[in-house]
C-alpha positions in Angstrom: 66.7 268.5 151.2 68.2 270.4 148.2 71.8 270.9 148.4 72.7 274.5 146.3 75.7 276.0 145.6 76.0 280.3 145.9 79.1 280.8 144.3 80.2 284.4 145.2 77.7 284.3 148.4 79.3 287.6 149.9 79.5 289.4 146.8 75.8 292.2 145.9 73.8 289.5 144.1 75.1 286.3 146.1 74.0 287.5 149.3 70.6 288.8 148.1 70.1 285.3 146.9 71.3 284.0 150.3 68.2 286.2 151.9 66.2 285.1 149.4 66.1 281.3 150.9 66.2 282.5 154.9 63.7 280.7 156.0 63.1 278.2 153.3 64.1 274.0 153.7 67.3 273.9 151.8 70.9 273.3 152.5 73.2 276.3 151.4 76.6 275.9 150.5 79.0 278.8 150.2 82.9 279.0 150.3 84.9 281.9 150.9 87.4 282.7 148.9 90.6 281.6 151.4 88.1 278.1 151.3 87.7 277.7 147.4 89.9 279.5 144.9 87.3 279.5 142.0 90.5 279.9 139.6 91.8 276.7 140.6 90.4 274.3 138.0 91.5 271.3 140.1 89.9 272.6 143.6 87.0 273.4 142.0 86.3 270.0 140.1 87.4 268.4 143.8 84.3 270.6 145.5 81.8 269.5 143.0 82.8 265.8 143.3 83.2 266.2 146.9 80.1 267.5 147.7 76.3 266.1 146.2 75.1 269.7 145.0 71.7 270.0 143.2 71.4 273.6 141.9 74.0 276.4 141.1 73.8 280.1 141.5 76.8 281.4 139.4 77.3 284.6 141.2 80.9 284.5 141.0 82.9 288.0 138.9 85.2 290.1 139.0 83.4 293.1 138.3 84.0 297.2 138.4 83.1 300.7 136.8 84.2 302.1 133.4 87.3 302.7 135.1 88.3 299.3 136.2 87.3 298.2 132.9 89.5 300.4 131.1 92.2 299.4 133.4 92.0 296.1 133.7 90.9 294.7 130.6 93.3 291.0 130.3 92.0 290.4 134.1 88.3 291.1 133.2 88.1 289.0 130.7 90.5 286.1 132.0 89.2 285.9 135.6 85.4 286.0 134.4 86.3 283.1 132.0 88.3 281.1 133.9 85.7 281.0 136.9 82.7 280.4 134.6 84.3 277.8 132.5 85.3 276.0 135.9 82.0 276.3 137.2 79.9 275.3 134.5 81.8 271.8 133.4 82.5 271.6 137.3 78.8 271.4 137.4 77.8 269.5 134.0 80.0 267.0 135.2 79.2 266.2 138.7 75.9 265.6 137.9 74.6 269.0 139.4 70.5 269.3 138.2 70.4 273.1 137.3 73.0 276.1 136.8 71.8 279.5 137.1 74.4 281.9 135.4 74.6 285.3 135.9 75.2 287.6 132.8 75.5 291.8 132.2 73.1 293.7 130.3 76.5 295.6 129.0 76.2 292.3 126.4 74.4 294.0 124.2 75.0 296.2 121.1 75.7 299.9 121.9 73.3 302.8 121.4 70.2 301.1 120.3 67.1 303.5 120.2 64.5 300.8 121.1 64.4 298.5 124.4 67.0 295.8 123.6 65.3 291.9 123.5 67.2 289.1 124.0 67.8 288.3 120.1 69.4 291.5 120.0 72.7 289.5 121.2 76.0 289.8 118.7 73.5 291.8 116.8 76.1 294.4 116.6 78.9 296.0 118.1 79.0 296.3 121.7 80.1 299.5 123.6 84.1 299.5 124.0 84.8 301.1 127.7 83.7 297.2 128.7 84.3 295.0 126.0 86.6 292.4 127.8 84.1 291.8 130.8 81.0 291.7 128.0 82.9 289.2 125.7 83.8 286.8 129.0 79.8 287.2 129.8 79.0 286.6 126.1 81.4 283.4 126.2 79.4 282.2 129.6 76.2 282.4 127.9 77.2 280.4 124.3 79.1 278.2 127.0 75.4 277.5 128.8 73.6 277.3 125.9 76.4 274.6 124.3 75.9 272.2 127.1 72.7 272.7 126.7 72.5 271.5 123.3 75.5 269.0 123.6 74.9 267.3 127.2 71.5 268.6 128.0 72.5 270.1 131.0 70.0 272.2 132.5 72.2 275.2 132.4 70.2 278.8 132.6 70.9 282.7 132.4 69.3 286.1 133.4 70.7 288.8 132.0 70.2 292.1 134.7 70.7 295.7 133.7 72.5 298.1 136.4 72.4 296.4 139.6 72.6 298.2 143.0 72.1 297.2 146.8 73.4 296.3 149.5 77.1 294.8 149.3 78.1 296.5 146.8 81.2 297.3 145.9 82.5 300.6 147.4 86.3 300.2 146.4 86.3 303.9 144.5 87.3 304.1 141.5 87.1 300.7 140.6 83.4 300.6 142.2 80.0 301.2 139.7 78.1 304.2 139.5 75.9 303.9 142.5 78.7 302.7 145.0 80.9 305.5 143.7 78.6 308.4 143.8 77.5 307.1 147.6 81.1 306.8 148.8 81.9 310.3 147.0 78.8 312.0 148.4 79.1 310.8 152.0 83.1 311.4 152.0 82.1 315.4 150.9 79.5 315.4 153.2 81.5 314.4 156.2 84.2 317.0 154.9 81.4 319.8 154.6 83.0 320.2 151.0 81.6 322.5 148.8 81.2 321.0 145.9 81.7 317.7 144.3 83.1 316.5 140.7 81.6 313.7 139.2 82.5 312.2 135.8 80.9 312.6 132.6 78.1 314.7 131.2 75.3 313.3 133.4 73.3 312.8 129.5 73.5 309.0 129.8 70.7 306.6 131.2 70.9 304.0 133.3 68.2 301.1 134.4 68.8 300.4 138.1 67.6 297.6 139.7 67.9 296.8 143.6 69.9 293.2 143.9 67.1 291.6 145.6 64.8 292.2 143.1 66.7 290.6 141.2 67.5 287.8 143.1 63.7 287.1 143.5 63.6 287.0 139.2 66.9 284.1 139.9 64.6 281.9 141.9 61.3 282.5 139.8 63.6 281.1 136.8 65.1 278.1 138.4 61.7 277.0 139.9 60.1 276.6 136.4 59.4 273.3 135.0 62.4 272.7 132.0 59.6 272.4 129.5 58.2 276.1 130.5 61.5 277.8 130.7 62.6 276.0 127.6 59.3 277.5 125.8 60.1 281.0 127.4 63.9 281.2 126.1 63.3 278.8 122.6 63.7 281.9 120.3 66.0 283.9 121.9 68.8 282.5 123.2 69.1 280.6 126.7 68.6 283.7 128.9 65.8 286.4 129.9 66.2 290.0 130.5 65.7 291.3 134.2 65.2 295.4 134.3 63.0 297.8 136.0 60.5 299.7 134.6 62.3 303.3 134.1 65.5 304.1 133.5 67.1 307.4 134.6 69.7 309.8 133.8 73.4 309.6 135.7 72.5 313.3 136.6 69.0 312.6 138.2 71.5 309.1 140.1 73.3 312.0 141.6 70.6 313.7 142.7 68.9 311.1 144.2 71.9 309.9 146.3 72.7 313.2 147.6 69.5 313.8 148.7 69.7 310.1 150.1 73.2 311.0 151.6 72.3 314.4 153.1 75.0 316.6 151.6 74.0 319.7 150.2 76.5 320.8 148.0 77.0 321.4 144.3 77.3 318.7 141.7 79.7 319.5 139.0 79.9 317.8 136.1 83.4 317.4 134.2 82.0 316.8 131.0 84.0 314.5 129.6 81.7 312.5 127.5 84.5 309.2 127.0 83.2 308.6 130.5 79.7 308.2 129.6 79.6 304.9 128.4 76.7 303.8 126.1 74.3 306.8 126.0 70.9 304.7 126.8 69.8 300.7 127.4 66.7 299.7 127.9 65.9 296.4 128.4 62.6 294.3 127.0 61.4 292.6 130.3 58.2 290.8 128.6 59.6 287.6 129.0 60.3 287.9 132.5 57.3 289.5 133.4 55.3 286.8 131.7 55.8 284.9 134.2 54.9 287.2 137.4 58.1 288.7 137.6 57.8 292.8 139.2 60.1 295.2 140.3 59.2 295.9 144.1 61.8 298.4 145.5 61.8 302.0 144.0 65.0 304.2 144.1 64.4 305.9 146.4 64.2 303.3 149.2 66.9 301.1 147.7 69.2 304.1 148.0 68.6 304.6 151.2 69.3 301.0 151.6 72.7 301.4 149.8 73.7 304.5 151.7 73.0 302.7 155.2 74.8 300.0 154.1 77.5 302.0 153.3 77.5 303.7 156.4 77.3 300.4 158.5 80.5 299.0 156.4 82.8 301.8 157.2 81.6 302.6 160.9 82.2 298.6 161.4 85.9 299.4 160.0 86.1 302.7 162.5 
């Protein structure tokens, strides 16, 4: 039986990777944090060695919004290093088979006009309100692709655009877009408030794709032979793009979880275009689609995922 390692198991993408594998023949091993400090270099080499672990979902982050990211640049960029870098060589040198590495489609260069493919990386500058997470992301991926090269460690990446679902973060204001707007929404609608003030112009698009979609695109990629993922990513770098189809605008987001929430008030936006963020990013999902990849869950049902899941995490706290 497989032995595989979830690292950040409770976290969105962790645990739809978890219900990805209900059901299926393989020994899952997840540690909480109070278990396994991931930014303990020591206690995470002792795990590896102490336990025979064939494959690796690096799920692990410490992710947020624009405004956590603004905030919080020095522990962005150290935490997201420090866990990768123990991970990965944690992994290499325990004799782990395969590493799965998560990466962030805020990667990429800023503002481009076409859909961004995967040789587009360090192409150009990338968008400034998260540069520290994006560079740590950037470093996991050239770290991946070294020990590739250098150890031939089966070491692999997808690289997701704006991921919602269920466990997400809903710590506002250091939560993404989706969490943040469903926790503002259902907080005015339980208050019967009038209206609601939401950041930014509403101009900018965003590609949002439910979690366990993309945890279906993890397994695809880890099940494929070396030699046909090695053909796939030869060109390009060490990684392929996961998006949906569409992307949409933050206004029409807001619109779509308020009439997923139920509140029927106004939506006001400030205007303040610094909290935009990059404008538009569209992905290039050939690769992944070459290989049977689709997205399954449309926006409107994985909101109304979201927003039940939301509802269920702060009734359980009532």
């Amino acid at each position: 039986m497989i032995n595989i390692y979830i690292a950040g198991h409770n976290g969105m993408v962790g645990s739809a990777i978890v219900r990805q594998f209900k059901g299926k023949s393989v020994n899952l091993i997840t540690k909480n944090r109070k278990d396994l400090n991931l930014l303990d270099q020591i206690n995470v080499s002792k795990f590896f060695k102490d336990n025979l672990i064939d494959h690796v979902y690096l799920c692990a982050a410490k992710v947020g919004g624009i405004y956590a990211n603004i905030k919080y640049p020095a522990d962005f960029i150290y935490q997201n290093l420090v866990i990768q870098n123990n991970i990965i060589h944690s992994a290499y040198a325990s004799g782990v088979k395969k590493l799965l590495f998560l990466g962030s489609s805020c990667i990429y260069p800023k503002n481009y006009q076409r859909k961004i493919k995967e040789k587009d990386l360090l192409s150009a500058p990338i968008d400034s309100t998260n540069e520290y997470y994006a560079i740590a992301k950037i470093a996991g991926l050239k770290m991946c692709e070294a020990y590739r090269k250098q150890y031939g460690f089966d070491a692999r990446a997808i690289m997701p655009s704006n991921l919602y679902g269920i466990n997400d973060n809903y710590s506002y204001p250091n939560n993404h877009i989706v969490p943040a707007l469903v926790q503002k929404l259902y907080h005015a609608k339980a208050n019967n408030y009038d209206s609601v003030e939401i950041w930014g112009t509403g101009i900018a698009k965003r590609e949002l794709l439910y979690a366990d979609d993309l945890a279906r695109a993890a397994l695809l990629i880890m099940n494929l032979p070396i030699k046909k993922y090695s053909k796939l990513t030869e060109k390009d770098g060490n990684f392929v793009n996961v998006a949906p189809k569409k992307d949409i605008s933050i206004k029409n987001i807001a619109n779509e979880i308020k009439k997923a929430v139920g509140y029927q008030g106004k939506l006001i936006f400030n205007m303040d275009s610094s909290m935009d963020g990059v404008k538009r990013k569209k992905l290039c999902t050939l690769k992944i689609e070459s290989i049977g990849w689709k997205q399954l869950t449309d926006l409107e049902a994985g909101l109304k995922n979201t927003v039940n899941d939301y509802i269920r995490k702060i009734t359980d706290k009532a």
